[in-house]
N, C-alpha and C positions, 0 to 999 in steps of 0.2 A: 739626194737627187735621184730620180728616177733611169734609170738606165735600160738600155733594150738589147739583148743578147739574142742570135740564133746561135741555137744547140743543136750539135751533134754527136753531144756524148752519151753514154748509153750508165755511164759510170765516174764518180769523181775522181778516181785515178786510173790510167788504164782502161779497159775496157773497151769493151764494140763501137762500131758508127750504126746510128740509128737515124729515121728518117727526123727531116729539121724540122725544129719545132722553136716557136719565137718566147722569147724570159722576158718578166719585164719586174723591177726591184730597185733595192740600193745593194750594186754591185761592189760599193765602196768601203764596207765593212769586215771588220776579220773574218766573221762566216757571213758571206752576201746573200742576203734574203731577198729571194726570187720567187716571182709564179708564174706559170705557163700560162697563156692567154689562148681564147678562146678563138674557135677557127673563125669563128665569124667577125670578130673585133679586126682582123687582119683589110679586107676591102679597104673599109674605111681610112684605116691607120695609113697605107699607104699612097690612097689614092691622090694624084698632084703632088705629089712631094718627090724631093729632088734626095735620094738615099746614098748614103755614105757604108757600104759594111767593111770591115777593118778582121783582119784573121791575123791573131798573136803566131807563132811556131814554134818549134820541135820543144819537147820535155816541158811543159807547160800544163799543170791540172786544172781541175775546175774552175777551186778557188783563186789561184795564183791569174787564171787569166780572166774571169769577172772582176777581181781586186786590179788588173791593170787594167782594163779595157773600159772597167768603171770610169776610173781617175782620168783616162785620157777622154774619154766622153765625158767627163763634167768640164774637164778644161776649153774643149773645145766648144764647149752649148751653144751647137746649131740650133739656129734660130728656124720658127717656121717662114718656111713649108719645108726642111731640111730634117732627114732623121737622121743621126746614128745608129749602127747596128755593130757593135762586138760579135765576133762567131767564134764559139768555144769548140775544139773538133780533138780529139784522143788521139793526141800527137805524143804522148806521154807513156810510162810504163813505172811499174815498182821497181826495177832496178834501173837506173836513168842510164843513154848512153849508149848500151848497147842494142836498144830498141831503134836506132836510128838509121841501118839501111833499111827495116820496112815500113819504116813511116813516110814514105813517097808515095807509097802506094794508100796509104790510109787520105795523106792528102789529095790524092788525084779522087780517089771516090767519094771525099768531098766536096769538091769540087764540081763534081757532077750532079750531087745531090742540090748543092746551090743553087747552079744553073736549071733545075728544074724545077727548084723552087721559086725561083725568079720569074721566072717562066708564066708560071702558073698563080702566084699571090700577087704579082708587082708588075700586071698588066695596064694597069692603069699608073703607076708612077711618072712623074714625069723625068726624070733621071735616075739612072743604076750608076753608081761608081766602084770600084775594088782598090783596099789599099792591103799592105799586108807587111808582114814582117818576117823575115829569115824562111823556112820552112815554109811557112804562110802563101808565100809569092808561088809556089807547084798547086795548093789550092785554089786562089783567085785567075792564075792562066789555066788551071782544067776548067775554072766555070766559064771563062769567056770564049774559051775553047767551043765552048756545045752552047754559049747564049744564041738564042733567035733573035735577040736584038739588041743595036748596037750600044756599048759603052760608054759613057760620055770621060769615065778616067778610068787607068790602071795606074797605081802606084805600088811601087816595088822597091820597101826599104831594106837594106842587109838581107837582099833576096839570097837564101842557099839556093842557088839554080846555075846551072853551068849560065856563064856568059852570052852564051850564042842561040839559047832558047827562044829569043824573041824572031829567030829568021829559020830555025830550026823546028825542035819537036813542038812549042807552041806561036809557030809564025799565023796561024787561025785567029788566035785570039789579040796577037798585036793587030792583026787587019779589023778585028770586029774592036778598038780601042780609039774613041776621038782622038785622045792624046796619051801617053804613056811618059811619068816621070822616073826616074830612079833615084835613090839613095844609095852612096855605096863609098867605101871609108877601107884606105889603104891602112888603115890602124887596127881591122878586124882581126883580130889574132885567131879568135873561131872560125870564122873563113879562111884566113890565109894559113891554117895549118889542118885544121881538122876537118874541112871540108872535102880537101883533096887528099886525106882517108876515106871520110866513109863514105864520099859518093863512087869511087870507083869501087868500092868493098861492096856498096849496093849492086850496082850493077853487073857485079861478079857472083853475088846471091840468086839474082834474079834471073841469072842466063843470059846476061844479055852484054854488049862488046865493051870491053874498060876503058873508061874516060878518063882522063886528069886535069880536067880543063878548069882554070879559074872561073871563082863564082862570080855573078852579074853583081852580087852584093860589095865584092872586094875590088875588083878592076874594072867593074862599069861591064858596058855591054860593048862585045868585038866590034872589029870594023864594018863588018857586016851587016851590024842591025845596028849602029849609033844613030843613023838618021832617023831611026824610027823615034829616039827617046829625045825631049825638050832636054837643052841643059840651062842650068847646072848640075850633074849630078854626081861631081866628085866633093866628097865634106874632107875639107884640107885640116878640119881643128883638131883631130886627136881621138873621133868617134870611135868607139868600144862596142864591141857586139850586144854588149846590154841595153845601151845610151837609148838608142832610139824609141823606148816605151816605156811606160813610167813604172816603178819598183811595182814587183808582186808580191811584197809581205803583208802581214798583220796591219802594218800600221805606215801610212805614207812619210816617206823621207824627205825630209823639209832640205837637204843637203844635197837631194839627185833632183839635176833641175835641166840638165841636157837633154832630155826626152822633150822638155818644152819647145827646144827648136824646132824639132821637128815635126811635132803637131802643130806647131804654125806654120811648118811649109807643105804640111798634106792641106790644109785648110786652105791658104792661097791658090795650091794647084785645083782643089774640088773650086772654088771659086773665080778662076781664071785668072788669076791677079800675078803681081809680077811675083818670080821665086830664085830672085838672087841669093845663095845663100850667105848669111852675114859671115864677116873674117872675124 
């Protein structure tokens, strides 16, 4: 199946952000054979269509997230006038781990780079949606952050983002969001332990005042900003920091099938449909 990726990697593992440029292939292979598409193929591609782009997070390579981003765009095969788009962005490094307080910053410029490509390709679309995963969710609120025009969805699964970002540092981009859903799972052991290292170990990097607040992904969003997000968005079943996207190996695992739920409840929510989540 033919998959559609924007890319902002400059390099399969590591490396620079470079300006986005749209893949189009079978992302669903061990090595995913991709080609970059021509600027002019873009008008067309988009125009009248109701677009879904979806950003993997933190430690995630090329292949690892074309091979997931693949899989979950076949499962979901939006029908037309509905694209999917996977965006691949170098949230990665050769030693994993300890690359992750500067990878806020890698997200948030592309996020930017998003929103200006949104901007400018997908003028004529008829809907922009944002879903995202861990890490992912600092990239999709810096693009709605700087969009000039309004969101029809923000989805924010096992978002690593403090809590209170939605009425905080990106209250912008919940106001520029028709509806905003979350995912977020008392079972994240990635969140509920190591998040609340390295996000204040960022911010003590970067100069700037130490946080320890729980992520939106692990406790939901504060009192503060709940009103803003549709519920349900506590997963009572046992979710794992991986669960929510489908395996990024070689070869798809017939035995990891939890990712499924929750590409049926982004797909409800881009669809408006009810998002009770199953017990």
């Amino acid at each position: 199946m033919q998959n559609l990726y924007l890319n902002f990697r400059a390099a399969a593992i590591d490396g620079g952000i470079v300006e986005p440029y749209l893949l189009e292939g079978d992302g669903n292979q061990p090595q995913p054979a991709l080609r970059a598409l021509q600027w002019h193929e873009l008008p067309p591609l988009f125009a009248g269509k109701n677009v879904l782009f979806l950003s993997h997070g933190f430690n995630v390579n090329y292949a690892e997230g074309a091979r997931a981003l693949g899989r979950l765009g076949s499962h979901l095969a939006l029908p037309e006038p509905d694209l999917f788009i996977g965006i691949l962005w170098p949230g990665d490094a050769w030693l994993p781990v300890v690359n992750y307080p500067f990878e806020g910053n890698d997200a948030n410029r592309c996020g930017r780079l998003l929103a200006d490509f949104c901007d400018r390709w997908l003028a004529t679309a008829q809907s922009i949606s944002f879903a995202s995963h861990s890490l992912g969710a600092r990239l999709i609120l810096s693009a709605a952050q700087r969009m000039s025009r309004r969101l029809h969805l923000l989805c924010l699964t096992a978002a690593a983002v403090d809590r209170d970002v939605l009425e905080a540092e990106f209250k912008w981009a919940a106001a520029n969001a028709e509806r905003i859903v979350v995912l977020a799972s008392r079972d994240d052991q990635v969140l509920k332990l190591a998040f609340r290292v390295g996000d204040p170990l960022s911010d003590l990097l970067q100069g700037e005042s130490i946080t320890a607040r729980p992520a939106l992904g692990y406790g939901g969003p504060s009192a503060g900003s709940g009103h803003l997000v549709e519920r349900p968005w506590q997963i009572r079943s046992g979710y794992g920091h991986g669960d929510y996207l489908p395996p990024s190996g070689p070869q798809p695992s017939p035995t990891a099938t939890a990712w499924q739920r929750v590409a049926e409840f982004i797909e409800r929510a881009f669809y408006d449909q009810p998002r009770d989540w199953p017990r």
